[in-house]
N, C-alpha and C positions, 0 to 999 in steps of 0.2 A: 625568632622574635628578638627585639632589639631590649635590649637591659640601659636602667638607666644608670648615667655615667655620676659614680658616687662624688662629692663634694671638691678633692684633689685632683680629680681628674682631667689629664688636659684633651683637648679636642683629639687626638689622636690615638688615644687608650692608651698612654703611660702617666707616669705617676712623678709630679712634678713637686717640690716643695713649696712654702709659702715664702719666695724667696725674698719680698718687698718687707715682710717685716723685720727679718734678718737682716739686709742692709741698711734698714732706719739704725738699727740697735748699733750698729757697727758706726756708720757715720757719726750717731751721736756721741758716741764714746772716743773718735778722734778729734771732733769738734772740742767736748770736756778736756780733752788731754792738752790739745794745742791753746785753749783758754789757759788751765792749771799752770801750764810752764810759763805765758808770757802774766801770769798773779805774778808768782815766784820771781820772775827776772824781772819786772818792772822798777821795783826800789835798787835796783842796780843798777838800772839803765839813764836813775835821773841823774846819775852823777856823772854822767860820759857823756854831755852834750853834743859831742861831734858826733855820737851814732846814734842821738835821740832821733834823728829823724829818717836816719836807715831803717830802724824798728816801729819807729810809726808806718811808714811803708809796708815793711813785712806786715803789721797788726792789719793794716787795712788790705793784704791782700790775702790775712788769714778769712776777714771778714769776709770779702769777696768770694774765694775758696766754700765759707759755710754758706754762702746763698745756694753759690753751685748746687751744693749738695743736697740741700734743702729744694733745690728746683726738680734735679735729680729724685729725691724721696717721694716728690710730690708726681713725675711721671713715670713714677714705677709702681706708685698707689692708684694712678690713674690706669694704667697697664693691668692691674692684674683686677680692676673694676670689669675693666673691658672683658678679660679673661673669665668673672664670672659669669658677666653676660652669654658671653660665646657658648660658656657651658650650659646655659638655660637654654638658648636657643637651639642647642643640639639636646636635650634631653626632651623639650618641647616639639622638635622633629620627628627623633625617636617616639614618641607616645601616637602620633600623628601618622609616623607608618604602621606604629602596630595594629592601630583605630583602621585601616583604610587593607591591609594583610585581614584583619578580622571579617571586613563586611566582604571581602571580595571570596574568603572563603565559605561563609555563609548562603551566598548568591551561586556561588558553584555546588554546593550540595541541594539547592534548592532548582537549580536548573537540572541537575543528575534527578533529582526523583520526580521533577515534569517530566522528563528523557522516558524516566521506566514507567512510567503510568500511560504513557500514550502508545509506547510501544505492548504494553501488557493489554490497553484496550485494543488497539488496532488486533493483533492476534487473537483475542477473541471475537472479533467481527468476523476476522477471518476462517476460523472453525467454525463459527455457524455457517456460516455462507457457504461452505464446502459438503458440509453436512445436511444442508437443504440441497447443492445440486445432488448428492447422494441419493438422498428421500427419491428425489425427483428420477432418477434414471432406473432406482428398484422398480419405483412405483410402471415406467414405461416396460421396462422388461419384463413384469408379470405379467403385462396387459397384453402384451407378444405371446407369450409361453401361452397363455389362456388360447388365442386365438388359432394360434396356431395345434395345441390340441383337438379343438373343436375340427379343424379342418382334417387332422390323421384323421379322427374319428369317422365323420363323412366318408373319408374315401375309404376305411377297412369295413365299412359295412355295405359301397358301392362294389368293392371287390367279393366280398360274400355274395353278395344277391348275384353276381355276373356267374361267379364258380357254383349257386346252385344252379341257372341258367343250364351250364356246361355241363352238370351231372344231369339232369331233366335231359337237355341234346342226346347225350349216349344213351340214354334208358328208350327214347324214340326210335336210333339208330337200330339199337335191340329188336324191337318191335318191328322193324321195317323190313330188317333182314329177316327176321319168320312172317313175317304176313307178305312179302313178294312185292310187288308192281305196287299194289293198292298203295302199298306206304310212303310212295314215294311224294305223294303231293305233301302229305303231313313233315318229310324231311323237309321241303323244300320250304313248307310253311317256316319250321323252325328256324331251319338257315339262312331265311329271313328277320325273323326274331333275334336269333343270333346277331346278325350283324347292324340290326338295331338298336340292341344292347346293349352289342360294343362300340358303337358311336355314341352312344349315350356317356358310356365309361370315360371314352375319349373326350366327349365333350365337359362332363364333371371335371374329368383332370385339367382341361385345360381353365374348366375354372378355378379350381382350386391353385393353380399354378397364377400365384400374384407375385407382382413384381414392385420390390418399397423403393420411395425414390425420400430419401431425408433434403432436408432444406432448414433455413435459418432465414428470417423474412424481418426489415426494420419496419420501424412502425412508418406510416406516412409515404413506404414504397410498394412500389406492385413487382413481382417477381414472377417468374413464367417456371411452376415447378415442372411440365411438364409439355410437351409436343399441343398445345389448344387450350392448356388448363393454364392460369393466371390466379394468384392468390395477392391482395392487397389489403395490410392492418390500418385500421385510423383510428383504431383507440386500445389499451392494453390496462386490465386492472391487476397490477400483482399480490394485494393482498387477499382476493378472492381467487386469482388466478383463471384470468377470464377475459375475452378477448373481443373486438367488434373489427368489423370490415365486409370485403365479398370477393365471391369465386367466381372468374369467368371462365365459361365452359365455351370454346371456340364452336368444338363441333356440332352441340347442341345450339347454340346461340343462344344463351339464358344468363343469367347471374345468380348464384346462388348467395344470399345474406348471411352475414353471420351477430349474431346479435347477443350478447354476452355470451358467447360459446366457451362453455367450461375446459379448462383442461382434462387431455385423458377419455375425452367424449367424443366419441367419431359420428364426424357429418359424413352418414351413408348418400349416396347417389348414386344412378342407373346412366349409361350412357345409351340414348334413344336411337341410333345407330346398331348398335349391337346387343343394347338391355343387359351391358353385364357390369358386374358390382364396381365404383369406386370409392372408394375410405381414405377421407381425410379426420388427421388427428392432430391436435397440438399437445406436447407433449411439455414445454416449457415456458412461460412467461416472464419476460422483464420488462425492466422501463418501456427500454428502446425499441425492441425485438420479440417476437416471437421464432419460437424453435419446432418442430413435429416429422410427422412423413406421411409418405401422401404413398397408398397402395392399390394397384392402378393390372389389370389383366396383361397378363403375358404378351399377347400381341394386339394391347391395346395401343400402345407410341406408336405403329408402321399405320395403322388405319387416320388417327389422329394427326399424326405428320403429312399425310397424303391430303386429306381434308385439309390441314392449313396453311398449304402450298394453291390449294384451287379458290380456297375459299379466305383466302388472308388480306385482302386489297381493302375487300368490299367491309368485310367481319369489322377488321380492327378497326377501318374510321367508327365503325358507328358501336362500338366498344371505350374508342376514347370518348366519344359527345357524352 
């Protein structure tokens, strides 16, 4: 900060005296002196007529001399007029930086604390938002883990019933070899059972054998998750998290609606070809986009791709109308 410059001060921070009234005092005092001597010598001069008017000369260029000086006195009181001006106008500068230093540091501490208030709110937008996609992908992983329980289960209790099967078989085998020829129609019953059974196994496994196909879908676009299957959003609510559009099923020829379909809710359907399960799920909603996976039979894509190689010309015109 700028200090202001005390009364003696000259414009460049030293320390000047008040020199105009010292040479008044001075001047005047050689003015008096050169007066005092020509009092003194005057009644001596009127008797020397020949140098009376040398000394009127001298007197008149003593007089001439004291204007000088007097003009002199008068632009050295005007000089340091000036000088105090100069010093007002530099302590009125001075006051003027410190006034304009003040408000620009004021405006700097007040932009710093907009700076940390937007950045302290933006980072917590951002921890929620992170902490909702969190929610969101627990919430899809249990719904996995659920499902996919339910399906071990099925298949340890299809493997039981197969293995009492196989214990029944041998207890017959038993019985066939002590009772001779007769039993053999009864093995051959069972060994047809048998292998009934085991196509049944085979065929449980193969349904229980799905295959997830994930996707991310924007709103207002149509996406092909799948070999015939087609999924397009036209409207998306995220704070119910709920979503509108439809599925087109190539190889069925149909459309299946979806009309506030809840996240986390799976739209079951049957493919009328082979009657076996597919599961579509959305698992996340935003604005723009929807997010899920679509879980589809193991060799449901070769049947589906085959159909919409024969059947793609005719289907999709009348899929776009």
């Amino acid at each position: 900060m700028f200090d202001q410059p005390s009364q003696h001060e000259s414009p460049f921070g030293m320390n000047s005296p008040r020199r105009p009234g010292l040479l008044g005092v001075v001047c005047g005092l050689v003015v008096f002196g050169i007066a005092g001597s020509l009092w003194f010598a005057y009644p001596k001069l009127k008797d020397h007529d020949p140098s009376r008017a040398q000394w009127e000369s001298v007197h008149k260029s003593v007089d001439a001399l004291g204007g000088r000086l007097d003009q002199q006195k008068s632009k050295l009181t005007e000089w340091s007029n000036n000088q105090d001006q100069l010093r007002d106008q530099i302590a009125a500068f001075r006051r003027e930086m410190r006034s304009r230093i003040e408000t620009a540091r004021k405006q700097a501490n007040r932009s710093a604390e907009e700076l940390f208030d937007r950045a302290q709110k933006q980072e917590q937008t951002d921890t929620q938002e992170a902490s909702a996609k969190l929610a969101r992908l627990e919430l899809s992983r249990d719904a996995d883990q659920t499902q996919i329980a339910q399906l071990q289960e099925d298949l340890a209790r299809t493997r039981q019933e197969a293995a009492q099967q196989a214990a029944a078989l041998n207890e017959v085998r038993q019985q066939i070899a002590e009772n001779g020829a007769s039993a053999e129609q009864k093995l051959a019953s069972l060994q047809a059972t048998e292998d009934r059974d085991r196509r049944d196994v085979d065929t449980i496994n193969d349904k229980l054998a799905v295959r997830r196909v994930d996707f991310e879908v924007g709103k207002g676009k149509s996406e092909e998750l799948a070999p015939g299957i087609s999924l397009e959003i036209s409207g998306t609510d995220v704070s119910f998290r709920r979503v509108s559009g439809w599925m087109w099923v190539l190889p069925d020829r149909r459309t299946i609606w979806l009309h506030d379909q809840a996240a986390q809710q799976p739209v079951v359907f049957y493919g009328y070809p082979d009657g076996q399960k597919r599961e579509l799920v959305i698992t996340n909603v935003s604005k723009g986009a929807v997010a899920g996976y679509l879980l589809l039979p193991k060799d449901a894509n070769g049947k589906e791709a085959a159909f919409a190689e024969t059947a793609a010309p005719a289907v999709l015109a009348a899929a776009s109308e």
